[in-house]
C-alpha positions as CSV (number, residue, x, y, z in Angstrom):
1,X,-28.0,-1.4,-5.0
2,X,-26.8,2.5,-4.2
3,X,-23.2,2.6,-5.0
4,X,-22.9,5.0,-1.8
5,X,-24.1,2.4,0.0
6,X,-22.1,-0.7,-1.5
7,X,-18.6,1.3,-0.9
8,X,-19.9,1.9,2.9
9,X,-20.7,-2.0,3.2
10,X,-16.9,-2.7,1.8
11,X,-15.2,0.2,3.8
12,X,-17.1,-1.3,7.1
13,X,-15.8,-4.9,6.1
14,X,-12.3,-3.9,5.5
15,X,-12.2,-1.6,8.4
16,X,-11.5,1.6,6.1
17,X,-12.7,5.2,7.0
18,X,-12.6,8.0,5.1
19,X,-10.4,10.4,5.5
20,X,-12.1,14.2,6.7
21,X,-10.4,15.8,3.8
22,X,-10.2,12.9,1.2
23,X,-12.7,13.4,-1.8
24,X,-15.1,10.7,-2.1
25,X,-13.5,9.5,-6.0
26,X,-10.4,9.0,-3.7
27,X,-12.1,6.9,-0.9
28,X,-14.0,4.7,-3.8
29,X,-10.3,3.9,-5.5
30,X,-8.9,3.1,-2.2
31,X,-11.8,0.9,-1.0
32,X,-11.8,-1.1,-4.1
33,X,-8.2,-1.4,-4.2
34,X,-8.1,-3.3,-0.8
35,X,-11.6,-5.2,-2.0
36,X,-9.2,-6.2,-4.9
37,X,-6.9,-7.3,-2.7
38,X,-9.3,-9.5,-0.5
39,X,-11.5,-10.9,-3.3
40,X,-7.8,-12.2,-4.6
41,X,-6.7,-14.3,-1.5
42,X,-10.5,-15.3,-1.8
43,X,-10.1,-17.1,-5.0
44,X,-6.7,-18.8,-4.2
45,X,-8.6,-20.6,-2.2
46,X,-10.9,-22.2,-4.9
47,X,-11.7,-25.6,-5.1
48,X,-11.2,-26.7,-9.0
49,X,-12.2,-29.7,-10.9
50,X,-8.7,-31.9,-9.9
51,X,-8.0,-34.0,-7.2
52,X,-4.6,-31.9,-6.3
53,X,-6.6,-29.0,-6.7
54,X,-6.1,-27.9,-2.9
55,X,-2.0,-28.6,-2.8
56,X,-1.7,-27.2,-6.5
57,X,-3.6,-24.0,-6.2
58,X,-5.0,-21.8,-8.8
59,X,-3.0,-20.8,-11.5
60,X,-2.4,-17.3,-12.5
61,X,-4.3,-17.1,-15.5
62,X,-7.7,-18.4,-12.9
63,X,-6.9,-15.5,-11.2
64,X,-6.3,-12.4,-13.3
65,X,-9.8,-13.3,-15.2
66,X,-11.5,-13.5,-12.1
67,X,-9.7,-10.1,-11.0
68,X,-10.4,-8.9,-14.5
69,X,-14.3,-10.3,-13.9
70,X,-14.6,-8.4,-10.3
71,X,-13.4,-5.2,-11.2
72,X,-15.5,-5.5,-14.4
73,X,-18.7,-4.8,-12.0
74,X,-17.0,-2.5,-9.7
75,X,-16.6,-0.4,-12.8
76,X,-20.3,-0.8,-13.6
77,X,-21.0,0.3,-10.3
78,X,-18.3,2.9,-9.9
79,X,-17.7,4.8,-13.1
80,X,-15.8,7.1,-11.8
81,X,-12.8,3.9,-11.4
82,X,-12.4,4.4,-14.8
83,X,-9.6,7.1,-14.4
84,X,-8.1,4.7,-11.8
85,X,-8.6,1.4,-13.8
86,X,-8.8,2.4,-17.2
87,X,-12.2,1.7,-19.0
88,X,-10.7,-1.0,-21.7
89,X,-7.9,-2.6,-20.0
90,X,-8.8,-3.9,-16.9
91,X,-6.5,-7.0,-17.9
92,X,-3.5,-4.9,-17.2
93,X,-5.2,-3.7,-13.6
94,X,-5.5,-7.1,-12.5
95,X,-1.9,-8.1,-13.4
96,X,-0.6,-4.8,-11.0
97,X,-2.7,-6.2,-8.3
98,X,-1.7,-9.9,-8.6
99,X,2.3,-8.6,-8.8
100,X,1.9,-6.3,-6.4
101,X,0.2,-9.4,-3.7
102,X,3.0,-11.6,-5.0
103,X,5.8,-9.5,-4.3
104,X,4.0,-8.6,-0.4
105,X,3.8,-12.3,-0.1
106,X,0.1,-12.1,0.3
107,X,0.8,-15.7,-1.9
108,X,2.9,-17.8,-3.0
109,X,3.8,-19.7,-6.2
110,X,5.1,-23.3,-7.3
111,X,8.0,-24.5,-10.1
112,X,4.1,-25.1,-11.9
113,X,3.1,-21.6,-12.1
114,X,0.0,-22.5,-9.4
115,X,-0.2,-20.3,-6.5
116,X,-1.6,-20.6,-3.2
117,X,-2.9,-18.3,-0.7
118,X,0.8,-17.9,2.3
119,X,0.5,-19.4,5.4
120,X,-1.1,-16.9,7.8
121,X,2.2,-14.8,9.4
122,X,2.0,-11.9,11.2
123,X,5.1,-9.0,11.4
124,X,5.7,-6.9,13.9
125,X,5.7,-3.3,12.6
126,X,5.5,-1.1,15.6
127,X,4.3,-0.7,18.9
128,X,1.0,-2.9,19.2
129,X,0.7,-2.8,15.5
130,X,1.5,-5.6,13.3
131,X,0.7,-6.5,9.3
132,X,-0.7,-9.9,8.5
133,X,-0.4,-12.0,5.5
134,X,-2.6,-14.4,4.1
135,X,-5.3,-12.8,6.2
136,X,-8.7,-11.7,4.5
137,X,-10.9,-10.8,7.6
138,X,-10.3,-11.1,11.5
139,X,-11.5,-9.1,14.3
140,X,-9.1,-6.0,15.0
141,X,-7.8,-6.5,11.1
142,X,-7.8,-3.4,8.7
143,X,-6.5,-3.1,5.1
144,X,-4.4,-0.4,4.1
145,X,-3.9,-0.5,0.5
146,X,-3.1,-4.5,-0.4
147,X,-2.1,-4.8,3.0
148,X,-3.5,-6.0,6.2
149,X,-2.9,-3.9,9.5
150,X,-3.7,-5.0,13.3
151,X,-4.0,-3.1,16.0
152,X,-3.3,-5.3,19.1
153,X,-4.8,-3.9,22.3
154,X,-4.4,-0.3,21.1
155,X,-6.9,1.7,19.7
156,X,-6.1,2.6,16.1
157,X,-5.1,6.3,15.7
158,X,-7.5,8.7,14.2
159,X,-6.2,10.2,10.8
160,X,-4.9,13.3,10.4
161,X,-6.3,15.5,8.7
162,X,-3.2,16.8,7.6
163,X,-2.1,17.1,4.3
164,X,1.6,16.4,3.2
165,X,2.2,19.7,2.8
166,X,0.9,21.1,6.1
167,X,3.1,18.3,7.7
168,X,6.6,19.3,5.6
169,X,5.6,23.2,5.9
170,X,5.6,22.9,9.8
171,X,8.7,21.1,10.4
172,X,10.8,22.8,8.0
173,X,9.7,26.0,10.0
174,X,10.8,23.8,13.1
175,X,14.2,23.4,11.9
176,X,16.9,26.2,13.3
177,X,20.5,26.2,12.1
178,X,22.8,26.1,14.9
179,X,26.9,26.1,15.1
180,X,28.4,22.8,14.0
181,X,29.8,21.7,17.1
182,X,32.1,19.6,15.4
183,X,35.3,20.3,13.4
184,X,34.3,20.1,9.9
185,X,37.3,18.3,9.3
186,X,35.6,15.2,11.0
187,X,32.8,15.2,9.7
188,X,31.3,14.7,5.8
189,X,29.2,18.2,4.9
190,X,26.2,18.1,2.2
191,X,27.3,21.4,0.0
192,X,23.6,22.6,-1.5
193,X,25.8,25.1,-3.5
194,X,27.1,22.7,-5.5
195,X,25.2,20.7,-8.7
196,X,25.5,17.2,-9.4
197,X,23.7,14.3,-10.9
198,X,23.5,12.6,-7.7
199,X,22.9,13.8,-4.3
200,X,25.9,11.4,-3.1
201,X,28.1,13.3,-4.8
202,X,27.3,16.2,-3.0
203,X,28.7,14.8,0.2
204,X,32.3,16.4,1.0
205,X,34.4,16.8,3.3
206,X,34.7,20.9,3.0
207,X,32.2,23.3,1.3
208,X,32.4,26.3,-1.2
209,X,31.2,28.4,1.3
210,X,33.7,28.1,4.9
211,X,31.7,30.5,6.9
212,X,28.7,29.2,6.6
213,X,26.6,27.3,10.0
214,X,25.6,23.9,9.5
């Protein structure tokens, strides 16, 4: 099968578009991140060999070799998710991904060390948007990274084409300084003229330099 064509079946599955100014390596890494993500609450849901099989769940050594196992063919597939994955230990890849669902409550674990795949919640995040856990597909669902996003009767925004840069650039040059129209005795000043290991510890309640607008 054309690997152009597997990442476009996975991208329209997960509800991922590329970006108009992200490379394609980039787009492949992010695709097969969230495919990580959903082939993972896939196998919590295995059926083993035991009768408490379904309340015990799979253990966490089922699932980083069957982590390690998928990502073993998406590198065949996808050389260049070697400098994301790293060629000879994928072991390690799978254990960030399991960690990383674990501590986003994608699932849940027992006193046994068996885990399971969370009850199906959904968080509001903002307007008409919410993130779902213990989700792998549903209409209106998209992943974003390990996550899973849903738009609720809202069409999802188009991506900017932006970089970070562009975005920071512009709205620094938004910024004007202005009079403080407070006393400065009420109120606790940042002092960028003075160094410190910390940025709290810039925070005063008079600066170096009394003149200047803030």
């Amino acid at each position: 099968m054309n690997a152009d064509f597997l990442c476009q079946a996975i991208a329209k599955d997960l509800r991922l578009e590329q970006d108009d100014s992200e490379e394609n390596i980039s787009f492949i890494n992010r695709v097969i991140y969230s495919a990580s993500s959903c082939w993972l609450k896939s196998k919590c849901l295995d059926v083993l060999s035991d009768e408490d099989a379904q309340t015990m769940g799979v253990s966490s050594h089922y699932l980083s070799l069957q982590l390690t196992s998928i990502l073993e063919e998406y590198l065949k597939c996808f050389p260049s998710l070697e400098l994301f994955l790293g060629k000879n230990n994928l072991h390690e890849a799978a254990s960030i991904v399991i960690k990383r669902m674990r501590r986003h409550g994608e699932v849940v674990g027992n006193n046994d060390g068996y885990w399971k795949l969370t009850s199906l919640t959904r968080s509001h995040l903002g307007k008409n948007i919410y993130t779902l856990k213990g989700c792998l597909l549903d209409h209106g669902v998209s992943y974003s990274g390990l996550a899973t996003i849903q738009y609720v009767n809202e069409v999802p925004p188009h991506l900017s084409t932006e970089t970070a840069l562009q975005w920071f650039t512009k709205f620094s040059g938004s910024l004007k300084w202005i009079d403080c129209p407070y006393s400065l005795n009420e109120v606790e000043i940042f002092d960028p003229a003075v160094t410190h290991k910390n940025n709290y510890s810039a925070w005063r309640m008079q600066t170096t330099r009394p003149n200047a607008q803030y």
